[in-house]
KOLSE-83709 format. One record per residue (C-alpha): x, y, z negated; residue number from 1. Coordinates in steps of 0.02 Angstrom, whole numbers, plus 50000, padded with zeros to 5 digits. Each point is the difference from the previous one (the first is absolute). Layout:
<<X, Y, Z>, NUM>,
...
! end
This chain:
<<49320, 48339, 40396>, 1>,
<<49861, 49848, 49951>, 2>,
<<49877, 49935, 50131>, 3>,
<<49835, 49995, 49961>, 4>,
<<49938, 49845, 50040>, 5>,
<<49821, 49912, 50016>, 6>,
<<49931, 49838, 50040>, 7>,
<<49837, 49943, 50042>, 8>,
<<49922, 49827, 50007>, 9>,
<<49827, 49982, 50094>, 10>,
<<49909, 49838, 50001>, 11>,
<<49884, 50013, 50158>, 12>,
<<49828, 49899, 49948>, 13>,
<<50007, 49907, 50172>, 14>,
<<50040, 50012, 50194>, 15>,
<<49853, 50108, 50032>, 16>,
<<50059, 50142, 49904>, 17>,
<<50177, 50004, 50120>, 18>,
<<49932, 50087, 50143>, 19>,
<<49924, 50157, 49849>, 20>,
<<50194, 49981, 49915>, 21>,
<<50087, 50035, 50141>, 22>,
<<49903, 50151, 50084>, 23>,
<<50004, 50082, 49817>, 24>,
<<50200, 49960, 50001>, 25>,
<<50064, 50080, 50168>, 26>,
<<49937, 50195, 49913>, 27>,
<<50079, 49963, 49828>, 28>,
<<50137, 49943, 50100>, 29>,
<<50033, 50159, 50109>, 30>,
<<49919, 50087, 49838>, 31>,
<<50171, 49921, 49893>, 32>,
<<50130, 50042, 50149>, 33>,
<<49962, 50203, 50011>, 34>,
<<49958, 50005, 49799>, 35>,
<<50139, 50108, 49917>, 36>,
<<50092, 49906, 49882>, 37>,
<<49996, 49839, 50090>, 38>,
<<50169, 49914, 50000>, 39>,
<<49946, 49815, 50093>, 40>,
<<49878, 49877, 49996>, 41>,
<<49963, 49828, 50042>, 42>,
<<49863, 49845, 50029>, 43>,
<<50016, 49816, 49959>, 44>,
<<49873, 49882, 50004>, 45>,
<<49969, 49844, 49891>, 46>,
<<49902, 49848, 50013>, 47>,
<<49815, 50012, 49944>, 48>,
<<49964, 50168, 50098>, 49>,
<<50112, 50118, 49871>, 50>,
<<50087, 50142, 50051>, 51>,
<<50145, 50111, 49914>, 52>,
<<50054, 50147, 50026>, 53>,
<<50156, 50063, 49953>, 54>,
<<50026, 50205, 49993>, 55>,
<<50133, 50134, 49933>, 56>,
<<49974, 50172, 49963>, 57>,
<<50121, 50127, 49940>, 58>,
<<49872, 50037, 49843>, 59>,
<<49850, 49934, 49918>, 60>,
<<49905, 50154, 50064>, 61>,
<<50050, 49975, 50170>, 62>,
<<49928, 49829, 50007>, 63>,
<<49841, 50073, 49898>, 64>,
<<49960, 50109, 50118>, 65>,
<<50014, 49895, 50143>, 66>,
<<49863, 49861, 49919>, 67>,
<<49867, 50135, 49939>, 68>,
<<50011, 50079, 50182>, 69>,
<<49942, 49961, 50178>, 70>,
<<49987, 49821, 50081>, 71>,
<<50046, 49909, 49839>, 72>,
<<49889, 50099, 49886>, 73>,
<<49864, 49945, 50140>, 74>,
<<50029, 49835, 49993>, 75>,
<<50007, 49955, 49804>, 76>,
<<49813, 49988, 49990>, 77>,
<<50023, 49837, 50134>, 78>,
<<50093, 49879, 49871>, 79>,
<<49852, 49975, 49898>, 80>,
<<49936, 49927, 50164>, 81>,
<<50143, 49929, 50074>, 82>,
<<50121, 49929, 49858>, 83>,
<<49977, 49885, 49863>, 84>,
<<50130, 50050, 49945>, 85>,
<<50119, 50186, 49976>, 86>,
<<50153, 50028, 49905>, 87>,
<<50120, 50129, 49996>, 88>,
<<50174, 50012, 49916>, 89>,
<<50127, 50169, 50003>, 90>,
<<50167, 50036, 49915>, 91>,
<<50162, 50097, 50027>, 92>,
<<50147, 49914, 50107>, 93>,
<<50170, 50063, 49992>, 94>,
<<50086, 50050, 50178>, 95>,
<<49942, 50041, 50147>, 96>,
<<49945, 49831, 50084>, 97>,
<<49842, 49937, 50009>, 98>,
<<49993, 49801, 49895>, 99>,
<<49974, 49841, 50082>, 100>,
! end
């Protein structure tokens, strides 16, 4: 059975926006880990202030339903404010292991 995988790159506008980031990211965190569907997950941070995230779901609708719900739904309003930039990238990936 395919992954469902999906990666996000967020361009913070500056430092000042970190401490607003982070206390949005610990509920869509814990939002992510009890979300049915949710296979794994994980951070990585870049030079410049840019996150990624990097998710898999066993379905398209699983994932769906985990971004139009709860703390993430809550928290999409704040990239107008805090990122210059938001981009976000999904496909299928054979096997059951979550890509580098």
């Amino acid at each position: 059975m395919p992954l469902f995988v999906s990666v996000t790159r967020l361009g913070l506008r500056g430092w000042l926006q970190l401490p607003g980031f982070f206390r949005a990211n610990r509920p869509i965190h814990l939002q992510a880990q009890a979300a049915p569907g949710f296979l794994g997950g994980s951070v990585a941070v870049d030079r410049g202030l840019v996150f990624w995230t990097l998710t898999a779901w066993e379905d398209p609708a699983s994932m769906k339903a985990f971004v139009t719900s709860g703390a993430h739904l809550r928290a999409m309003p704040l990239l107008a404010t805090m990122c210059k930039e938001a981009a976000t990238s999904y496909w299928e990936e054979e096997g059951n292991t979550l890509p580098s």
